[in-house]
ROLO-408435 format. One line per field, with one value per residue (C-alpha): x, z, y; residue number from 1. Coordinates in steps of 0.25 Angstrom, whole numbers, plus 5000, padded with zeros to 4 digits. Example, Ala and Ser with C-alpha at 12.3 -4.5 7.8 and 13.67 -1.06 7.14 Angstrom:
! residues 2
xx	5049/5055
zz	5031/5029
yy	4982/4996
k	1/2
END
This chain:
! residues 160
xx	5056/5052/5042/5040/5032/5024/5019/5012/5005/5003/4995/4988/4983/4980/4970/4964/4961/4952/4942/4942/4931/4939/4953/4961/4972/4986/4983/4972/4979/4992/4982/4974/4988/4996/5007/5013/5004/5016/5023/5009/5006/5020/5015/5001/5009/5016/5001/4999/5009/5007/4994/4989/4981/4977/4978/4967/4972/4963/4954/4947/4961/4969/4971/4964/4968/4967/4961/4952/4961/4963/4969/4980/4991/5000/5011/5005/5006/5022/5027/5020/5027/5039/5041/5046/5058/5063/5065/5079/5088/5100/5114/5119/5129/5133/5142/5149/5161/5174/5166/5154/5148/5151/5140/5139/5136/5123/5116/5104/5099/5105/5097/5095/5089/5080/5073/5073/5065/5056/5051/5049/5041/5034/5031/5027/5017/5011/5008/5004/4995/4988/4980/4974/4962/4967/4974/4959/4953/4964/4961/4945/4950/4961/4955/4939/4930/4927/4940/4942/4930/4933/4947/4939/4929/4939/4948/4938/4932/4923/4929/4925
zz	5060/5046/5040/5025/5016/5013/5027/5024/5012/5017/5031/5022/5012/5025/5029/5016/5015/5028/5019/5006/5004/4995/4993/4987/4975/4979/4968/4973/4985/4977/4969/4982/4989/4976/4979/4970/4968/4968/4982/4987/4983/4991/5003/5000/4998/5011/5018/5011/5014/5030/5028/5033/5017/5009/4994/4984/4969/4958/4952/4966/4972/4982/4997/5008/5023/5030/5044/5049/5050/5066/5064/5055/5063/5057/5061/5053/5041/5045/5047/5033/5027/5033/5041/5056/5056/5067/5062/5069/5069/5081/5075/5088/5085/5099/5096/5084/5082/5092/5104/5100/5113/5113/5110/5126/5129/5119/5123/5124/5115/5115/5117/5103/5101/5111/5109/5094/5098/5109/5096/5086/5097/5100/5085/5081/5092/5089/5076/5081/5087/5076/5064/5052/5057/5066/5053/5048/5058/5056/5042/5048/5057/5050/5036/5039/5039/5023/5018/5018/5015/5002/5000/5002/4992/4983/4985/4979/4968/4960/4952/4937
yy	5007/5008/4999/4997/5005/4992/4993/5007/5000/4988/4994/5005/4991/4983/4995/4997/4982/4983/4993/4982/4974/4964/4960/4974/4970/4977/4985/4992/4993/4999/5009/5015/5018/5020/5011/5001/4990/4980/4986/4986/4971/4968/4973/4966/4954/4955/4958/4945/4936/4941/4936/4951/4951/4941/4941/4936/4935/4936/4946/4950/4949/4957/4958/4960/4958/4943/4948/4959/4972/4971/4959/4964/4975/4986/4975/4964/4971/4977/4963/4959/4969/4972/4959/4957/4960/4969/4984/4984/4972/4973/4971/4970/4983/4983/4971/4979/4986/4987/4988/4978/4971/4956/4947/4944/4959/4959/4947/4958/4967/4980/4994/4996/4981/4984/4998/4993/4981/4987/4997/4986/4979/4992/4997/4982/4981/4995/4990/4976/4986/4992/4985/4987/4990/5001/5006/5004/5013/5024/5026/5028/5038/5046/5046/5042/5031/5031/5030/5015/5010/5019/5014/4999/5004/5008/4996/4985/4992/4982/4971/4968
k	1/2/3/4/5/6/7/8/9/10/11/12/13/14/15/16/17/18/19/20/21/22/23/24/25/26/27/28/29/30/31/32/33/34/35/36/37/38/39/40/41/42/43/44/45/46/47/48/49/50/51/52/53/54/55/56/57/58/59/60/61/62/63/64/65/66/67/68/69/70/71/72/73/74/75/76/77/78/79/80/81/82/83/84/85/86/87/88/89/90/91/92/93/94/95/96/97/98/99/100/101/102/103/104/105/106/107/108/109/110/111/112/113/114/115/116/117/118/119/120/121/122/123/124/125/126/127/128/129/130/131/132/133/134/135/136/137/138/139/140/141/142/143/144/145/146/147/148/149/150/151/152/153/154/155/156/157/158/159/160
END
């Protein structure tokens, strides 16, 4: 399984809007993690379009999330980026070649299908399982309780 570098960024802009006390342009978001404000808005728009961020135009514009953070799962923000589609896709290779099975001896899925889809249904409801609010609470934990309200501090500096 391999998920998109927009995912990182997009989870990491997810958690950081939790600590904002007013919509963040992309571009603040893109300076504070030193990406490219233009990759960074893509994955913004995706967050948007998923309806997981809203976006404000105008001078006191930017993004911030729709719902409270424990309404929003690591999930969520995977299928806005990535979209749902299965990480593996059966080609039914079994029914290949000089000894391929013939359609009426693969009216199940074979062996590979099936591990392959027991783990996508197992990794997508670990991260159904966790949200941005337990993402939230990791950063509490693993680097302290000061560190988003600083990075919210620091995301909504005053407007002229």
């Amino acid at each position: 399984m391999k998920l998109s570098g927009g995912v990182e960024w997009a989870l990491h802009c997810c958690v950081v809007l939790t600590a904002a006390s007013e919509p963040v342009p992309a571009a603040r978001l893109a300076l504070l993690h030193d990406v490219s404000a233009s990759y960074l808005a893509k994955q913004m728009q995706a967050l948007s379009r998923a309806g997981l961020v809203t976006s404000l135009q105008g001078k006191t514009g930017g993004y911030a999330l729709t719902r409270p953070a424990s309404e929003i799962t690591v999930l969520d923000v995977v299928l806005a980026v990535d979209g749902a589609d299965p990480a593996f896709v059966c080609t039914e290779i079994r029914r290949r070649g000089p000894l391929g099975a013939p359609p009426e001896k693969c009216t199940k899925p074979c062996g590979i299908a099936r591990v392959m889809a027991d783990a996508e249904t197992a990794w997508r409801a670990s991260l159904q399982g966790v949200t941005i609010a337990d993402l939230v609470g990791s950063v509490d934990r693993d680097s302290g309780p000061e560190v988003l309200p600083a990075i919210g501090t620091w995301l909504t500096p005053a407007r002229g």
